[in-house]
N, C-alpha and C positions, 0 to 999 in steps of 0.2 A: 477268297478273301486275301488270299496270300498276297497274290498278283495285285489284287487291287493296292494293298497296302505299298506294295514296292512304284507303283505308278505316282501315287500320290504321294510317294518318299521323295522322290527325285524331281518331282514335280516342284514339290518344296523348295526340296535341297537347291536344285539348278536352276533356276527360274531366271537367277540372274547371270550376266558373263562371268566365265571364269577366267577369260582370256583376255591379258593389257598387256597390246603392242602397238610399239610404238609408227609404225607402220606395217605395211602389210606385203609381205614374202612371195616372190613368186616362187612357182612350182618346178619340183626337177622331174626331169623324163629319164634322166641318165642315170642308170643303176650305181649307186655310190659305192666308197673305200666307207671302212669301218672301223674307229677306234674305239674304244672301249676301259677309261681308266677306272679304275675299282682299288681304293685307299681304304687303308685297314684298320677300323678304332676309328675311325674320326667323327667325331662329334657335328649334331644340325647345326651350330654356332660355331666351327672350326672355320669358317672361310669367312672373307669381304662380303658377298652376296647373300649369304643367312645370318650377319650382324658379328665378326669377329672385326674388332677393332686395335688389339693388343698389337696386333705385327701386320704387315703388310701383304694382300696378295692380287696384286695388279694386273697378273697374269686371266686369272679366276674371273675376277671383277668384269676385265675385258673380254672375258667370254660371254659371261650372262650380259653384258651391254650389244652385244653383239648377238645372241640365241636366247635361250630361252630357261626361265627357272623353274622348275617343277618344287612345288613345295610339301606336298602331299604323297612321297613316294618313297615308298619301302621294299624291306627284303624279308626276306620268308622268315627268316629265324638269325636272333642278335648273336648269331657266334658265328665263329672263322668257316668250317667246314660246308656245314649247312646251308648261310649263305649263297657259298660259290655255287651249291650245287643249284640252287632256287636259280641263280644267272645262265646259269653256262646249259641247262637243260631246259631251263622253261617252265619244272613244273616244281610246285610246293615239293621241297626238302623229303619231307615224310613218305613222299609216293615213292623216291627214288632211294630210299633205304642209308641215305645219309644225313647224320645227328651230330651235333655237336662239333667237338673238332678233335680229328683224328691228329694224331701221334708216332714219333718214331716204331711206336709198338703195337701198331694198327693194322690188322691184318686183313683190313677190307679197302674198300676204294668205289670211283664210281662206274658201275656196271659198263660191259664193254656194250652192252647193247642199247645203252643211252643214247641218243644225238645228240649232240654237243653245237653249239654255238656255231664253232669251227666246222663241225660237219654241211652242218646250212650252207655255208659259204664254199664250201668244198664245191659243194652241185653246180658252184657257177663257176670254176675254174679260180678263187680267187685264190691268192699266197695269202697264207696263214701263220703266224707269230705269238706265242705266247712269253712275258717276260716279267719276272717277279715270283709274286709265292703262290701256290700251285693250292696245293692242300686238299686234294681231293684224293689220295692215297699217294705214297712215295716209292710202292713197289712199281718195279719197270711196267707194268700188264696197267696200269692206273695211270702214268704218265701221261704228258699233253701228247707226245707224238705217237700214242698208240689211242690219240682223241680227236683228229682231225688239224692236228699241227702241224705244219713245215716245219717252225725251229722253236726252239726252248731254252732258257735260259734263266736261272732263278735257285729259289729255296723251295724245298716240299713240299714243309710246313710252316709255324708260326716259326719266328727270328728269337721266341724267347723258351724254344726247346731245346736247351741246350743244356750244358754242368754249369753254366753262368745264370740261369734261374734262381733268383729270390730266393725262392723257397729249401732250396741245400745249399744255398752259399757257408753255412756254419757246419757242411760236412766234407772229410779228406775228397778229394779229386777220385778216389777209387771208387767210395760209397756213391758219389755226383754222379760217377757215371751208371751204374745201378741202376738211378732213376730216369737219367737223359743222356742219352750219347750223344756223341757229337754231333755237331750242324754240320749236312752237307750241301755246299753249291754242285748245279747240277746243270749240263749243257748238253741238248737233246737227251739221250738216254743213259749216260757218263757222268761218275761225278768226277770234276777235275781240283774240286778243293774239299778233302775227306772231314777237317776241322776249321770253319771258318773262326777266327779271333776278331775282335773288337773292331781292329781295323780294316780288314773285310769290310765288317759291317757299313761302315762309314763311307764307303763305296758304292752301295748295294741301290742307294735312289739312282745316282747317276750312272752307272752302267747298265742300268733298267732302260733307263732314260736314251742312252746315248745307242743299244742295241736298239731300238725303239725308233728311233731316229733311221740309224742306216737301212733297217727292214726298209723305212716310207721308203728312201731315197734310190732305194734298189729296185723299187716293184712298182714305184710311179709311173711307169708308163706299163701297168696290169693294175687288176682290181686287187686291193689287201684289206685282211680282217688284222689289229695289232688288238690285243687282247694284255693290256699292262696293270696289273696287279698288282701294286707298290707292299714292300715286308714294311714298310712307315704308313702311321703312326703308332702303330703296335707296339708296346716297351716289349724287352730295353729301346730307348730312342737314341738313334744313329745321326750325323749329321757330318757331311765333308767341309774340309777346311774353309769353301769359301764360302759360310754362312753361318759357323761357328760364333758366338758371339751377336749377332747382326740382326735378331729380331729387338732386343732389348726387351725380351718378354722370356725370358731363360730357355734353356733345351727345348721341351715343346714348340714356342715359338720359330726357335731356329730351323726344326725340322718341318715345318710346316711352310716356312718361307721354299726352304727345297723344292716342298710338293709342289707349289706356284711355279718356282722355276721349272721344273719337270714340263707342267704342261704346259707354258711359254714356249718352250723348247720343240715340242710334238706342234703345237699351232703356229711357229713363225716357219718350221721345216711344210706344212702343208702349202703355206702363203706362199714360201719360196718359190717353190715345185709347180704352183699354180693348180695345186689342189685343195684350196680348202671352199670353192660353191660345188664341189664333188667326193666332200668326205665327210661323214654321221662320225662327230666327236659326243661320246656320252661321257661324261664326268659324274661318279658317287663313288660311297662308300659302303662298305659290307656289314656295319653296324653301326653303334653307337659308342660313345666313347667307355675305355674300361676306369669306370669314376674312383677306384679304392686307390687307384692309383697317383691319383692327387694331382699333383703338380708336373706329373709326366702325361695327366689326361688332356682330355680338350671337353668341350663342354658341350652339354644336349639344352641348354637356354633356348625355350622357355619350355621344353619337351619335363614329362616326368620317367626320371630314372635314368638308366643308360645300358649298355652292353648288358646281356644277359639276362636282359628283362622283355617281353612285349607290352610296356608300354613304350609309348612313340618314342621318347628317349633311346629306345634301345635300338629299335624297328625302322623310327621314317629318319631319312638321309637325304642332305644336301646331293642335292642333284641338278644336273646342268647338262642344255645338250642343244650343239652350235653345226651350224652348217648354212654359213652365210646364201643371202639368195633364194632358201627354201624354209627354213627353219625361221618365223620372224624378229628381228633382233629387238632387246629389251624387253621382252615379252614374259609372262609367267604367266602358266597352268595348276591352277589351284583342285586338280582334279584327282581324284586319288590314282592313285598308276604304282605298280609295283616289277621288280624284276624279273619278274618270271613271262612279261609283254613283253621282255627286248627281243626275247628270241623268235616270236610269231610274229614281232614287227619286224623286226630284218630280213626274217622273210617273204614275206608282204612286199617290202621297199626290193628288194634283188630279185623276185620270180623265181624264189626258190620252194621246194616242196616243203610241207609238216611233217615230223613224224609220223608213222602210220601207225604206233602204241598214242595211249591218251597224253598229252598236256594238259596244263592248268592255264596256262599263259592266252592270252588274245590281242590280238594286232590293235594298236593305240597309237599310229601313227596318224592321225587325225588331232592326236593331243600334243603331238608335234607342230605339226602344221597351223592349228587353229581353226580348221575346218568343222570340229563339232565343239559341242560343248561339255560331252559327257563322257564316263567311262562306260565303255561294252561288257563290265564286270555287275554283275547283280551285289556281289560281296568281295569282300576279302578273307583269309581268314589264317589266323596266327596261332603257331603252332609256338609249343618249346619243347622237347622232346618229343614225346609221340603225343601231348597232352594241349587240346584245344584251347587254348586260353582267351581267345577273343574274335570279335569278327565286327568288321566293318562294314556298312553301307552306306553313301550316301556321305553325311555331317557325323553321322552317329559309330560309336564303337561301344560295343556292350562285351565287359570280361566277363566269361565263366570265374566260378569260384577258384582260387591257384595259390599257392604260393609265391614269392618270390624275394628277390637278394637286394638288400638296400645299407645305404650310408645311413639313414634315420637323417637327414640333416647336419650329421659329422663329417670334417673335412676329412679327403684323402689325406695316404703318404704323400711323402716326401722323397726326393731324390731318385724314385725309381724300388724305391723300398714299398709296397701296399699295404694298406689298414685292411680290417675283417670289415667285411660285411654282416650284417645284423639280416636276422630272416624276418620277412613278415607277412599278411595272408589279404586278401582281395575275395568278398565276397562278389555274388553277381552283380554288378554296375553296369550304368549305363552313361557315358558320356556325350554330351555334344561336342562336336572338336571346333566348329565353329565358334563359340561362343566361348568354349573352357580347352584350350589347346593344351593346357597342363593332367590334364584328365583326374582334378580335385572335387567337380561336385556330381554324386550319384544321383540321376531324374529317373531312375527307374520305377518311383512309386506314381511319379507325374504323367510318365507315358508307358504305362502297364502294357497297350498294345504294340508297340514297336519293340520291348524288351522282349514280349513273348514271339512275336514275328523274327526278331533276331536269333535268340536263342533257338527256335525250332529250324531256321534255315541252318544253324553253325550243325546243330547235332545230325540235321542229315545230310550237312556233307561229309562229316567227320564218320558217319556209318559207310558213307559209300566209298569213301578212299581206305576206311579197313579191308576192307573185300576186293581191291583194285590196287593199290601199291605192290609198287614191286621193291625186290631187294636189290641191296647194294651188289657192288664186284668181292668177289673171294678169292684168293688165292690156292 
């Protein structure tokens, strides 16, 4: 009955195109270069292409006019750490023993025995680059170049671990540090700046950006994986002098304009070089916006909630992914796809091996292209801590019972200063995301059989990855 139910789901669900392009891509033979941007906090509604209209990003725009917009695509879990690891491994967060987001004072990381992103691409000889914030442990044994990296270059952790943190700005600098030490930038295995200040920071997009750059320009004529992890838009929000001012949408804005230019910058250097119908540019971000945070957030319109939460607000992310000539331009994939398919699709597209431990991830490079119309995924399913919160298939997401963190409808802070969140609780629901993208009306009493079909797929797979995960790295 199971199976039947899941036939006649999708049958539903897909029946009609998901795919509008505006013409139709030929196909590459030639194993491609790899970029890979992943922006931090930024909100479904923070760009041109998911409906930001406050400030400009021409850059973005001109990518999904040219590739393609996935609008139905997530990451394992709304925080920093978790995340990365849902990307950079493949498999759901939880299998590989990393929660949340670690910290100066974290004394784990991610397993040396993981394959990483980098590793895939190792197999095929490519140069490999990671640049920005890391965050998957800050001890050396955790680092990018003890993960399949050539070069490294970045923050650890979040940009807002530091004595400059909110929350003990009203204690001496002595007790500040007690809670946070200092922020250090870090190049390959070295740090070379032990306290990064304010203006650092204000730096920190563009020499992301501009190391990002020289990698292409170096290894253009080799295959390279660039792996750039912006510490924007994560408060505190940073922004260099020349865009200070210049959204006319305040700080937020400014720094967002940045992130446009950033990847302006990475797509006019592919066009230079005469690399860009032989380079997979993926464009998201690691969660959703951190909302308490007011007017230094960005927005999950028309998503419910934001960071910290599994609802979509938290979860699905503007996504974009360009590669003229194969990828078809103007086009969008309204099919669900999450990140933990990047890593079995890249190795799909490069004839690289899987790890021989389990993933979670499936090759969805068909959802690129436009060649099918479905996902190879039976479900999805959403964790926040070690606790199942939801699972999708198809149109449908049905939450387990949970708690979670909310504005109630009250605005954020101000200035980079955050408001509390109020708790509040989610019994079982069942949403259509079709029809209700906000995820406000419960049909669970309407379609008794697909809640019960749901809920028994989430709990057996939530018994099978207790018995099958593995742990994170220890020092």
């Amino acid at each position: 009955m199971q199976k039947l139910f899941f036939i006649l789901l999708y049958s539903i669900t897909f029946s009609t195109p998901t795919f509008i392009q505006a013409k139709k891509a030929t196909k590459t033979t030639k194993i491609p270069n790899i970029v890979v941007i992943f922006i931090d906090d930024m909100g479904y509604a923070d760009i041109g292409p998911f409906g930001a209209k406050a400030y400009p990003t021409p850059n973005l725009d001109r990518m999904a006019k040219e590739g393609r917009k996935f609008t139905d695509f997530y990451v394992t879990q709304a925080v920093c750490s978790a995340s990365r690891a849902g990307l950079l491994t493949g498999c759901y967060n939880v299998r590989v023993g990393i929660l949340g987001a670690l910290g100066p004072k974290s004394s784990h990381g991610i397993n040396p025995d993981e394959v990483t992103l980098a590793e895939i691409c190792k197999q095929k000889g490519y140069a490999t680059a990671c640049y920005g914030k890391w965050h998957l442990g800050h001890h050396e044994k955790f680092l990018p170049m003890q993960h399949g990296f050539d070069d490294y270059f970045g923050l650890p952790y979040s940009n807002d671990m530091w004595p400059y943190h909110p929350g003990v700005l009203h204690l001496p600098m002595k007790e500040r540090l007690k809670k946070w030490s200092h922020l250090p930038l870090i190049e390959k295995n070295q740090i070379i700046n032990p306290q990064i200040t304010a203006e650092d920071q204000e730096q920190l997009t563009t020499q992301y950006t501009e190391r990002a750059v020289s990698f292409i320009e170096k290894n253009r004529d080799k295959r390279f994986f660039v792996y750039l992890p912006h510490s924007m838009v994560h408060v505190p929000l940073y922004v260099s002098e020349k865009f200070k001012g210049k959204s006319k949408a305040g700080l937020f804005g400014d720094v967002m304009m940045e992130v446009d230019w950033s990847v302006g910058r990475i797509l006019e250097t592919l066009r230079k070089n005469k690399l860009d119908k032989d380079t997979l540019v993926i464009f998201t971000s690691d969660n959703g916006p951190w909302l308490n945070y007011g007017d230094h957030a960005g927005s999950a319109a028309p998503l419910r909630e934001g960071k910290g939460t599994m609802f979509d607000g938290g979860c699905r992310e503007p996504t974009l992914a360009w590669m003229p000539g194969t990828i078809p331009p103007d086009s969008v994939c309204n099919e669900p796809a999450m990140t933990i398919d990047i890593l079995p699709t890249i190795a799909h597209l490069i004839g690289a091996k899987l790890p021989k431990h389990r993933i979670d991830g499936k090759n969805i490079w068909p959802l690129f292209t436009g060649d099918k119309s479905k996902t190879p995924h039976k479900a999805y399913y959403f964790y926040y801590g070690n606790q199942l919160q939801a699972v999708r298939a198809g149109k449908w997401k049905l939450h387990f019972p949970h708690g979670y963190r909310t504005l109630a409808g009250r605005p954020g802070g101000k200035g980079g200063i955050p408001t509390n969140y109020s708790q509040a609780k989610i019994g079982l629901a069942l949403f259509d995301l079709e029809k209700d993208i906000g995820e406000t009306t419960d049909l669970k009493d309407r379609h008794p059989k697909i809640m019960e079909d749901l809920s028994n797929l989430g709990k057996a797979f939530h018994a099978n990855l207790q018995k099958t995960k593995r742990p994170a790295g220890k020092l």
